[in-house]
N, C-alpha and C positions, 0 to 999 in steps of 0.2 A: 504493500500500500504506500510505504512512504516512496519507494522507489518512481511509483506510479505517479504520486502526487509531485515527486521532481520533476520527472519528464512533464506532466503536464505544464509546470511551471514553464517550464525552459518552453515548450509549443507556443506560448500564449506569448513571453517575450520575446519570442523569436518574429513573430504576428505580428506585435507591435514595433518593430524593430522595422519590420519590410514595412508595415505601413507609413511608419515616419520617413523612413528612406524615398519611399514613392513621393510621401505630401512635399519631401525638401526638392527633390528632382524635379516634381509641379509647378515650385514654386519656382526655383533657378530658371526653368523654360521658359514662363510666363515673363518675368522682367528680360529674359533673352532676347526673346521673340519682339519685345515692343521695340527697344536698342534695333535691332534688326532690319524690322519694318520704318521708323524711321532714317535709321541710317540707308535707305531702301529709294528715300523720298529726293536724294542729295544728289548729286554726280559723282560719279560719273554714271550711276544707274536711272536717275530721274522719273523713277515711278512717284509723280508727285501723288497719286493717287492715295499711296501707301499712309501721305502723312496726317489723312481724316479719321484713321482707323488705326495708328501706331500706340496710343493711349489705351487703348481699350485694353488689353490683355494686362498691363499695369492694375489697371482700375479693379478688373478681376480678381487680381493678388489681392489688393490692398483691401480691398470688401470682406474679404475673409481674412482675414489675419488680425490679432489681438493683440496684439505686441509691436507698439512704436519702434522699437529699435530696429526689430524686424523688419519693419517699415522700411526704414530709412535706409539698410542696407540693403535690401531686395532694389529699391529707386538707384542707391550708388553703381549697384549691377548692370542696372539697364542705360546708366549714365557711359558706365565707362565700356559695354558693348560699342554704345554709339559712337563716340570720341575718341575710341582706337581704331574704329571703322572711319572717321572721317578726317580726322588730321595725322596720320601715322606718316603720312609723308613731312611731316616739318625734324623728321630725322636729317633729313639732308639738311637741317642747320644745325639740329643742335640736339640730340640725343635727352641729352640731361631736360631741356625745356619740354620736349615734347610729353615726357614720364611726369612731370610737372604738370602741366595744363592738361591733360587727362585726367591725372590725379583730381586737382584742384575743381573743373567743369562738372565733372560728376556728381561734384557735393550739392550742384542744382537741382539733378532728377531726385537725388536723396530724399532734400528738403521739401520738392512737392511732391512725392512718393509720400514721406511721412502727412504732410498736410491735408492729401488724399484720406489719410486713415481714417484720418483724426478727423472730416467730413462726413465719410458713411458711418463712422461710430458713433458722433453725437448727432448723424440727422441733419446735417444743419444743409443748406439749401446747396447743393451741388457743382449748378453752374457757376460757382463763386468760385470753382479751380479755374475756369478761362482767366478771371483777373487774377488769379495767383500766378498762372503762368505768365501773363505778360508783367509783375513786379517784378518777378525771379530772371526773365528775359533782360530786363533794364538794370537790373541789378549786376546783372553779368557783362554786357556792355560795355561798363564802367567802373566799376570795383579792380585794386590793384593794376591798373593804366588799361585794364579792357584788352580783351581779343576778342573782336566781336567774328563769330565765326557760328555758321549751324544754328540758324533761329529758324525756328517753324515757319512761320510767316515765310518766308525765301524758297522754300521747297515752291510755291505758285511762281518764282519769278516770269518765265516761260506763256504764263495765264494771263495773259494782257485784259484779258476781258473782266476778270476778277477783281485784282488786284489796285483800280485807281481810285479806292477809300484811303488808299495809304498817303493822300494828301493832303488829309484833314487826320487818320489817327498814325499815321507812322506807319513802317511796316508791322508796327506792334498790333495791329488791328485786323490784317490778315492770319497773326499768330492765335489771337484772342478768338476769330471766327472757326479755326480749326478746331482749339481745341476745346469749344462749346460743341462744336459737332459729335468729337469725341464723345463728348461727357454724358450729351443727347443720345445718341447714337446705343452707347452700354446701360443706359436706366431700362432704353428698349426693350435689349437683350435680356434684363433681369425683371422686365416688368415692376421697376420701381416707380413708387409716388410722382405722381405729373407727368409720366413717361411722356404723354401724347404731347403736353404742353412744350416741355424741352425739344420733345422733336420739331416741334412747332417751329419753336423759338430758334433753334440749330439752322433750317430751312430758311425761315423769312433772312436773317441774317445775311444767306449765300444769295439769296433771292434780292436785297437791298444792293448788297454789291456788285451784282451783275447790272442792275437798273443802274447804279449812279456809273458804272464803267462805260456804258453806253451811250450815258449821257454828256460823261468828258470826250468819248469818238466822237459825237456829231456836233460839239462847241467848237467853233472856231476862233481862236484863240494867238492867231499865227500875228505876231509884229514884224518879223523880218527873217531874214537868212544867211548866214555867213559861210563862207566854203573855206571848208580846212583840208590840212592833209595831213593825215597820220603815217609818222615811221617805224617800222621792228626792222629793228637792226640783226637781231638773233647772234649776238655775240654770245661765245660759251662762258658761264660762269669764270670759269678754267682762265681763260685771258682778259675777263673784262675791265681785272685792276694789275695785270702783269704789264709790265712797262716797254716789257721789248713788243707788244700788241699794241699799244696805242695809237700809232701811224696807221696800221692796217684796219685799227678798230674806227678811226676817223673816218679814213678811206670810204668804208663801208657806208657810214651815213650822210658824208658828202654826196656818193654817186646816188644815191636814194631820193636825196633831197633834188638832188638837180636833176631827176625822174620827175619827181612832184612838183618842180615849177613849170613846167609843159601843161602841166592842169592850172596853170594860173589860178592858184589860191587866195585865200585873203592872208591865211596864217598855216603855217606849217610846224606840227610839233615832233619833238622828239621822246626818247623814252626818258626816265630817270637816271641819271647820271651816267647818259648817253655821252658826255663829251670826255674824253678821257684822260686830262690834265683837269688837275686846278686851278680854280678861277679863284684869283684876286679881285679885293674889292674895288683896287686901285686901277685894273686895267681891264680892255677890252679885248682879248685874244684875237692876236690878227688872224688866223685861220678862218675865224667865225667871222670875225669882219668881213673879209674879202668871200667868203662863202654868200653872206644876205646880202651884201652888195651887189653879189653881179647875179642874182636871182631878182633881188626888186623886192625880196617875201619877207614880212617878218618874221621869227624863229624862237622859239620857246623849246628850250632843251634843259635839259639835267642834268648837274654835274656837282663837284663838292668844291664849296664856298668858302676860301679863308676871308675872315674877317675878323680884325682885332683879333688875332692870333687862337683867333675859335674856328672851328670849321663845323659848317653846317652840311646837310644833305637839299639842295636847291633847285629851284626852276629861277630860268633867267629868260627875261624878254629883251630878243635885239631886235631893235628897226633898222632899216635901211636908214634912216635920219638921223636917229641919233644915238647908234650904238644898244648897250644894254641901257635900257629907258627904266626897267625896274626888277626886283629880284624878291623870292618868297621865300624864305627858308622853313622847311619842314617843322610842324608845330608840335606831331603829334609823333614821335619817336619811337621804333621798335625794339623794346625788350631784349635781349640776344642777340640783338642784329645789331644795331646801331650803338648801343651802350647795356652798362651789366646793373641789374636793378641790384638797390643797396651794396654797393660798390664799398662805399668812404666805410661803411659801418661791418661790412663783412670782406674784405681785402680778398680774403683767400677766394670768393667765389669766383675769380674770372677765372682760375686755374685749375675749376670741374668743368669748364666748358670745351665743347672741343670742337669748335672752330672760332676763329680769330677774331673779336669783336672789334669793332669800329669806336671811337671816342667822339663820335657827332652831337654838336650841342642841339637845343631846340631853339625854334624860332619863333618870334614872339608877337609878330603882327599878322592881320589878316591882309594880305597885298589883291589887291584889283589892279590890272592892265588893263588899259585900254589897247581896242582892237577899231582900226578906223576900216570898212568894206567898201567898197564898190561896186553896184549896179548898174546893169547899162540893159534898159527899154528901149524898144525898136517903135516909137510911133507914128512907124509907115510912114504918111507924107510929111508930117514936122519932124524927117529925121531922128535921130538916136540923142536920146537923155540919158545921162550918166550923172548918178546920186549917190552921196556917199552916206553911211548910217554911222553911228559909232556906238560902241558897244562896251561894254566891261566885261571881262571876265579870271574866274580864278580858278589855280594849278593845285591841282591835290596827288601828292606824293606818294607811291606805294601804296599801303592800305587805309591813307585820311579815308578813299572813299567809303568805309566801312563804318566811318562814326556819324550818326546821322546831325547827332550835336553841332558838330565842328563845321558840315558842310553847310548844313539852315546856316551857319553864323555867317557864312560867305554870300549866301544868297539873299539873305536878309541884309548884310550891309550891300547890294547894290551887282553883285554877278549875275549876268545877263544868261552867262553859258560856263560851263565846267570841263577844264579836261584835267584829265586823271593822267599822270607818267611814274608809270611802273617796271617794275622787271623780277616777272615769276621765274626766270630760269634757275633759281636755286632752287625748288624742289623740284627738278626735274618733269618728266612727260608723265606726269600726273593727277587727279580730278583739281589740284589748288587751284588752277586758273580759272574752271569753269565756274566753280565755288566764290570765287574776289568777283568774280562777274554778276553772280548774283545780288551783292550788296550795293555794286554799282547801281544795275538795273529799280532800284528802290530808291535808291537816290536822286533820281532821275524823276523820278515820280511825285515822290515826296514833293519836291520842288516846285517842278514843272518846268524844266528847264532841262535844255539838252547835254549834253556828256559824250566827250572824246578823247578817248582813249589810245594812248600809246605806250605801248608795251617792247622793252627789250628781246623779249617775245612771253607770251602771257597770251592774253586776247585783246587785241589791237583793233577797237571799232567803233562803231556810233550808235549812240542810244538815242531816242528821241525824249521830250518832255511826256507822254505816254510809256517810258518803258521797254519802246520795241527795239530791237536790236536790229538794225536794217542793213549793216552790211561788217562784213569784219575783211582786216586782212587775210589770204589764203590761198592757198596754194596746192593744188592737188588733191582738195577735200579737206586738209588741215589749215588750221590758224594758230600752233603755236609749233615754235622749234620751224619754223620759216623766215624767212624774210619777204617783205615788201612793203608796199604804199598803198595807200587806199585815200582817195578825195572824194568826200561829197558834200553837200551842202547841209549846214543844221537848222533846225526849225529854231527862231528867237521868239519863248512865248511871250505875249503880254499879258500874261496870267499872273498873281501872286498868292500862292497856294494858301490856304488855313494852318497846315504842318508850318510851314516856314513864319509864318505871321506867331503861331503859338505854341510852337514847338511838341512838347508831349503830357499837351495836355490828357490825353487818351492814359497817358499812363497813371500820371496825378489821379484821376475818376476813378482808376481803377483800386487804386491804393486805398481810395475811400470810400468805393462800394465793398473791399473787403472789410474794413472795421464795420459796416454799418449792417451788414448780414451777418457777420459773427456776433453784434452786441443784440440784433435783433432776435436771431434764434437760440443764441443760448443766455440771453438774459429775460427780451423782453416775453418772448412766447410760450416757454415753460412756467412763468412769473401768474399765465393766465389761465393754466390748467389746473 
């Protein structure tokens, strides 16, 4: 008998053993599968479809689970599926950072993984994760200098038709309608309280956005046009800062340039620190001189800026008239790339990195160039009019176009048009480029103002004040790891967007319809029962 009653024992813990084993494996899948399905919705795969339904199996976890901490590590799981699924190329900078921001991003999903618990556990009104996800969205943005990289909202960029609320809420407002859908979407599934309402409410949403996109296609909005031309130089990493390259790396963007003055432009730009000496503050590089000179074009190139024995990462404007007329020195500086955070206070950290970090100071104004164009009307019998328009516009360096902050500051002091000079060839032939293009394209939007892009090679093209991507540099089906030019004319809106006028407000609302649902249902409604 006792014999009997051991084995039984051991049967019944054995029982319970495969069962816990099963519910942990449930669980790991479930926060798997959402990491997955998001990371599903990005490039280089682009099933943006995936990213109305990537919540859901989260939400599943989290409905059944009792245990916050649980929570929270189940959410860390599904964070960092995603975020080694979608940045593992920033290896090719820097090893250490990459293990870092993976780490660190993750502690997002965590946070509303747990906040998710803590929802279906007290009851409390559900679609109040949409606004939890767009604080923890903005929170990431700009916390610890911000990598804005992999926000929901961005999976639609490609969805023109959707997407042009983002100029009254930010792209934070396509993030927000996702993940209402989400939320809608799995009460369905479980036949939860107000199922049908949420569904409702999920729909009308997608259904408002589709009506006001429509409504910005058929506004006519157009004040003028300016014809640029963009350059990829497509220099390898490998030579871009090697010295004995720089002759041949000039070479390159001379003969390029002097391609794109045959399209008689108004403006021709180059990538980021496209020019491959340093520029003094003191002088005007005869090269570049005698280059806009004997093209007629003015020239907006990239290169690194001593000044006051600082060097900056720059965009410079030459004209044919008067040399360099003005310079922008990059505001918003890269982590690992350009300088090593908490340097003065931790010394030894430049010495786990392992590639060679830059000493680039940051730049402290917002610089506007003017751009003067030229029209010329044919009308017929009173001959030919030729108008000149003049325009302002400002240079955003490598990834500025990913802070929506920084760019409204540029458009709201008085930029007519935006071009972006970059160079993704340090991660290689991988989804980074298509991904910086995404934030581009919202940018764009947000504004209402066009964007031109030129990339060392990256994605070198033009966005319109709608979003659309209408032409890129390319070459045999590809647009990065090539070389060429690409001219076409931009749309100059005479629109002044709500985003750029109020920035995020959308997210401020939203910070405040979460305290006012959380004090409502667990203070005021239980208060009446």
């Amino acid at each position: 008998m006792t014999l009997a009653r051991a084995e039984a024992g051991r049967n019944i813990r054995n029982a319970a053993g495969n069962k816990n084993m099963k519910k942990l494996m449930s669980n790991l899948l479930l926060a798997a599968i959402s990491g997955i399905l998001m990371l599903l919705a990005f490039p280089p795969f682009n099933y943006s479809v995936f990213a109305w339904v990537c919540l859901i199996p989260l939400f599943f976890l989290m409905r059944r689970l009792q245990n916050y901490k649980q929570a929270f590590l189940y959410g860390y799981l599904a964070g960092l599926v995603f975020f080694s699924g979608l940045i593992w190329w920033l290896v090719n900078v820097s090893i250490l950072a990459t293990v870092s921001l993976i780490i660190y991003f993750s502690l997002y999903f965590g946070i509303f993984a747990l906040a998710a618990a803590f929802v279906f556990k007290k009851n409390v009104e559900p679609l109040v994760l949409g606004f939890i996800w767009v604080v923890l969205e903005y929170i990431r943005m700009y916390a610890l200098t911000g990598f804005p990289w992999g926000y929901l909202g961005y999976t639609q960029y490609e969805n023109v038709r959707l997407i042009q609320i983002a100029d009254i809420t930010g792209f934070y407002g396509i993030s927000f309608m996702i993940a209402v859908f989400n939320v809608a979407l799995f009460n369905s599934f479980t036949r939860g309280k107000r199922a049908v309402s949420h569904m409702m409410m999920g729909l009308l949403l997608i259904v408002f956005a589709i009506m006001y996109s429509e409504h910005c296609f058929s506004s006519d909005t157009l004040r003028g046009v300016a014809k640029l031309s963009v350059i990829q130089g497509n220099i390898p990493s490998e030579c871009k800062f090697d010295e004995k390259y720089s002759a041949q790396n000039f070479e390159t963007y001379k003969n390029l340039t002097l391609e794109a003055v045959k399209q008689k432009p108004d403006m021709i730009v180059w990538p980021e620190t496209s020019y491959p000496y340093t520029v003094s503050s003191a002088y005007e590089p005869a090269d570049i001189k005698d280059l806009v000179g004997a093209g007629g074009i003015p020239l907006v190139f990239g290169a690194i800026y001593l000044k006051d024995g600082a060097y900056f990462n720059s965009a410079l404007f030459d004209s044919p008239a008067k040399g360099i007329a003005d310079v922008y020195s990059k505001i918003h500086i890269v982590p690992f790339g350009e300088y090593v955070p908490f340097e003065k206070a931790l010394p030894f950290f430049r010495g786990l990195i392992d590639k060679p970090m830059g000493d680039i100071k940051r730049g402290k104004r917002y610089t506007l160039f003017p751009l003067r164009t030229n029209s010329v009307f044919n009308l017929g019998e009173k001959g030919i009019s030729h108008v000149s328009y003049f325009y302002k516009f400002s240079a955003l360096i490598c990834f500025e176009d990913c802070f929506p902050g920084l760019v409204r500051t540029f458009v709201k002091g008085g930029a007519n048009f935006l071009v972006n000079i970059t160079n993704d060839s340090w991660f290689g032939d991988t989804p980074a480029a298509e991904q910086h293009l995404q934030a581009t394209v919202f940018r764009a939007v947000e504004n209402r103002v066009s964007i031109a892009r030129a990339a060392n090679t990256g994605i070198s093209c033009f966005i319109s004040p709608k979003g659309v991507v209408y032409s890129r540099v390319n070459s045999f089906g590809k647009d990065i790891f090539v070389k060429g030019v690409d001219t076409q004319d931009i749309e100059i809106s005479n629109r002044r967007s709500f985003y750029t006028e109020n920035g995020d407000a959308f997210v401020y609302f939203s910070f405040f319809l979460i305290l006012l649902v959380f004090f409502v249902d667990l203070y005021l409604l239980p208060a009446k029962k």
